[in-house]
N, CA, C and O of each residue as an XYZ file, in Angstrom:
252
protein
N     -27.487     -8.921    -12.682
C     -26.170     -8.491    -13.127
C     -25.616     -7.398    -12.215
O     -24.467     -7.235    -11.803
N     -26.739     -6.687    -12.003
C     -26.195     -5.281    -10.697
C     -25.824     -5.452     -9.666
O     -25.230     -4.528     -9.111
N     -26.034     -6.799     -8.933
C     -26.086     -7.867     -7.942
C     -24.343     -8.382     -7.851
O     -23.572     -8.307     -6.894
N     -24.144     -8.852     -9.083
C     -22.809     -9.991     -9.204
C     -21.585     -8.013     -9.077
O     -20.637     -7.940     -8.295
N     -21.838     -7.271     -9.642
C     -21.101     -5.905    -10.196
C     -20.909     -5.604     -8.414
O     -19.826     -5.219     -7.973
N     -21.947     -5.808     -7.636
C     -21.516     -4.698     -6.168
C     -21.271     -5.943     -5.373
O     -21.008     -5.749     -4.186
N     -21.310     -7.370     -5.853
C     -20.502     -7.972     -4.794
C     -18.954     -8.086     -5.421
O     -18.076     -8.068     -4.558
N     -18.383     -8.229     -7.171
C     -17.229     -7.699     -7.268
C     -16.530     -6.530     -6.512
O     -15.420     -6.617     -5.986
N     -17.080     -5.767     -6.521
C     -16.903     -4.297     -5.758
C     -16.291     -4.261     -4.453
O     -15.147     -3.895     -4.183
N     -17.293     -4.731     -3.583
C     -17.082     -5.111     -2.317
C     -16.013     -6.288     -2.072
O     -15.260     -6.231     -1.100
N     -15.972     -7.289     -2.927
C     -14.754     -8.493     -2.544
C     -13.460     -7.470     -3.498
O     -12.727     -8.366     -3.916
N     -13.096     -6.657     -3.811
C     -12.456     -5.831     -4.543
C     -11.691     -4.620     -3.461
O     -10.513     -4.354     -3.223
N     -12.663     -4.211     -3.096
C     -12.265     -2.950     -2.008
C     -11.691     -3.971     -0.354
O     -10.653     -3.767      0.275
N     -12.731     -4.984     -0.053
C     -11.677     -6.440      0.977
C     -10.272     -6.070      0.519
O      -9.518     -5.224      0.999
N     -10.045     -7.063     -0.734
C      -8.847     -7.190     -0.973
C      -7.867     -5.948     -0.981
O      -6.645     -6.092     -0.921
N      -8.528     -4.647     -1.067
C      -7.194     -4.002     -0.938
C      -7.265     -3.572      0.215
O      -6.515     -2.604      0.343
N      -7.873     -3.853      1.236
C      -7.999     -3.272      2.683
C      -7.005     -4.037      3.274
O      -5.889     -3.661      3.632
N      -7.426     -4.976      3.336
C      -6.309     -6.307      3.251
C      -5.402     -6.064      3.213
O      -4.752     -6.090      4.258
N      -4.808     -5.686      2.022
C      -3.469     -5.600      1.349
C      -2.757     -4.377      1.816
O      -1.542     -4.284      1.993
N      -3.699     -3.403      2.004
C      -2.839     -1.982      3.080
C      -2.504     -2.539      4.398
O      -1.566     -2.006      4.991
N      -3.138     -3.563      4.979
C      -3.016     -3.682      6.401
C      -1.803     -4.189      6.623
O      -0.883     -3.835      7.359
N      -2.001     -5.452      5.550
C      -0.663     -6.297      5.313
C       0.790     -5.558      5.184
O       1.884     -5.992      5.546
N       0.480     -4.326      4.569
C       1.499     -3.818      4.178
C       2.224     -2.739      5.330
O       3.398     -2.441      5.548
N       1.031     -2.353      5.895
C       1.697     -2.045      7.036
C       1.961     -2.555      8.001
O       2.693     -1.919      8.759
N       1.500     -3.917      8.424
C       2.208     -4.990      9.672
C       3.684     -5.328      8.702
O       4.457     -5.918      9.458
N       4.154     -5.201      7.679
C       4.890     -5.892      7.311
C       6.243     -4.424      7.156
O       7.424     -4.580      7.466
N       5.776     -3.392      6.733
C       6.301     -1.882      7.477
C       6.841     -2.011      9.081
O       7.986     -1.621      9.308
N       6.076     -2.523     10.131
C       6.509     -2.560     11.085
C       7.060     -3.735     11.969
O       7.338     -3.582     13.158
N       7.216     -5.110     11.182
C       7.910     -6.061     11.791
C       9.489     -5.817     10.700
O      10.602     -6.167     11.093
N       9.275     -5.269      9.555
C      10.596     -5.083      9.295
C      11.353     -4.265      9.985
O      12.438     -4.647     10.421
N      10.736     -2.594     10.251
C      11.969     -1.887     11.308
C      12.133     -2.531     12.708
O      13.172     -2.479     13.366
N      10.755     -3.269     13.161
C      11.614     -3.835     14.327
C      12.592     -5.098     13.862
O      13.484     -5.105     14.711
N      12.812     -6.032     13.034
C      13.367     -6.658     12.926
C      14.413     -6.230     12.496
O      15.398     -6.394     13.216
N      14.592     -5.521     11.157
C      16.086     -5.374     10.188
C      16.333     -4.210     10.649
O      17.508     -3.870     10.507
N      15.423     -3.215     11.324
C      16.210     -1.701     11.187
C      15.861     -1.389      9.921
O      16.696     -0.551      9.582
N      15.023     -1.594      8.909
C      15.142     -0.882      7.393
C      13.462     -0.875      7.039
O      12.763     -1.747      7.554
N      12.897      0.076      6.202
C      11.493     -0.551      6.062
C      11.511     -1.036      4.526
O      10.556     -1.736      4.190
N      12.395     -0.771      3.649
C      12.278     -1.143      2.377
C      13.417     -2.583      1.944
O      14.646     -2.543      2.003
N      12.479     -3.902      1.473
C      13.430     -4.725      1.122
C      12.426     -5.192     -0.209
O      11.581     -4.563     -0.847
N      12.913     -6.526     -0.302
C      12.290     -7.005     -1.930
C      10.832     -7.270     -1.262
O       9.940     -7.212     -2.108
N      10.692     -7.356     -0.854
C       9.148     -8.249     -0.454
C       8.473     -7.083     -0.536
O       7.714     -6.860     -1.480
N       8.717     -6.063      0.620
C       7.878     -4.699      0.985
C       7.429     -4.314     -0.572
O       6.295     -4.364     -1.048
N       8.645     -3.923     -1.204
C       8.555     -3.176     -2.342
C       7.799     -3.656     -3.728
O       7.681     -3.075     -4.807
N       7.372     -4.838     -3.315
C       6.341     -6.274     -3.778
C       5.110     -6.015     -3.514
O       4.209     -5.942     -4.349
N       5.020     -5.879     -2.447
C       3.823     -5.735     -1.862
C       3.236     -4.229     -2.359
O       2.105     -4.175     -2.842
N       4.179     -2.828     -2.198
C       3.514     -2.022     -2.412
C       3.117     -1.831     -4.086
O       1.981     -1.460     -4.382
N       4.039     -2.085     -5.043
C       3.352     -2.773     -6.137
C       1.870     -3.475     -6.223
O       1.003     -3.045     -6.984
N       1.717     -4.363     -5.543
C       0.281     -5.174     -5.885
C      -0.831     -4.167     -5.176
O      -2.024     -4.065     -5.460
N      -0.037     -3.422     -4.119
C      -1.589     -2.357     -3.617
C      -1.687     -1.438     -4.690
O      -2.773     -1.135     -5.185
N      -0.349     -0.875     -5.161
C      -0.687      0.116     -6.270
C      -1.804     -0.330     -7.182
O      -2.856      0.290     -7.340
N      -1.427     -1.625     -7.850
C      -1.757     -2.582     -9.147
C      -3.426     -2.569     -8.627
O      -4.235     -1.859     -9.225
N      -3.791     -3.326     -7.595
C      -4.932     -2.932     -6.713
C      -5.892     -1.995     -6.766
O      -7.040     -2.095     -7.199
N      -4.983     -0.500     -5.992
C      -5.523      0.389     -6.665
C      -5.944      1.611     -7.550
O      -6.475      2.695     -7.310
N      -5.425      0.900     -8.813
C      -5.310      1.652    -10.067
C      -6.953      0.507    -10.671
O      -7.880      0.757    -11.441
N      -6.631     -0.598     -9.916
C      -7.374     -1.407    -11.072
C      -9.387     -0.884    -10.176
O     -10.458     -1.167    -10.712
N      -9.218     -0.091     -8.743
C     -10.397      0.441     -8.104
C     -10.898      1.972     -8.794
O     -11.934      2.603     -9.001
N      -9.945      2.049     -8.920
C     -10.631      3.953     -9.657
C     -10.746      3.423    -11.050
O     -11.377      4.352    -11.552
N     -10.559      2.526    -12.055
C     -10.582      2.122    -13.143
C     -12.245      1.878    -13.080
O     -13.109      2.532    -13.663
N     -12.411      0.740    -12.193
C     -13.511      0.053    -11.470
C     -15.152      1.205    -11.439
O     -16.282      1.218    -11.927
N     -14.294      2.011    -10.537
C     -15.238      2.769    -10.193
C     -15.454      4.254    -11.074
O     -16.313      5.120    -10.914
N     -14.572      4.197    -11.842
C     -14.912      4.971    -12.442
C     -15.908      4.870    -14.206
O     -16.442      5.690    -14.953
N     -15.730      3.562    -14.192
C     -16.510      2.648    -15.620
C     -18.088      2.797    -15.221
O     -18.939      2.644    -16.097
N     -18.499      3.137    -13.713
C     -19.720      2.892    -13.444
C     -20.512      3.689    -13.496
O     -21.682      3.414    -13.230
């Protein structure tokens, strides 16, 4: 069971590494593209990292 808990963990902390990276390639093809860094998508995205990580200190803090 301690086994299945630290590979959640680890595919958990991926995904939001991920999701910062994403969020910042997507920070910097918008000002080079639009000139702006905030549109619907961005502001999407930084939502699900929040959502992300609220749901990691929740995580890590149950343990």
């Amino acid at each position: 069971m301690a086994l299945s808990d630290a590979d959640v963990k680890t595919a958990l902390i991926t995904m939001y590494i991920i999701g910062i990276i994403c969020l910042g390639i997507t920070f910097f093809l918008l000002d080079k593209v639009n000139g702006q860094f905030f549109t619907k998508f961005s502001t999407g995205l930084i939502a699900i990292v929040l959502i992300m990580g609220v749901i990691l200190v929740n995580l890590f803090s149950l343990s």
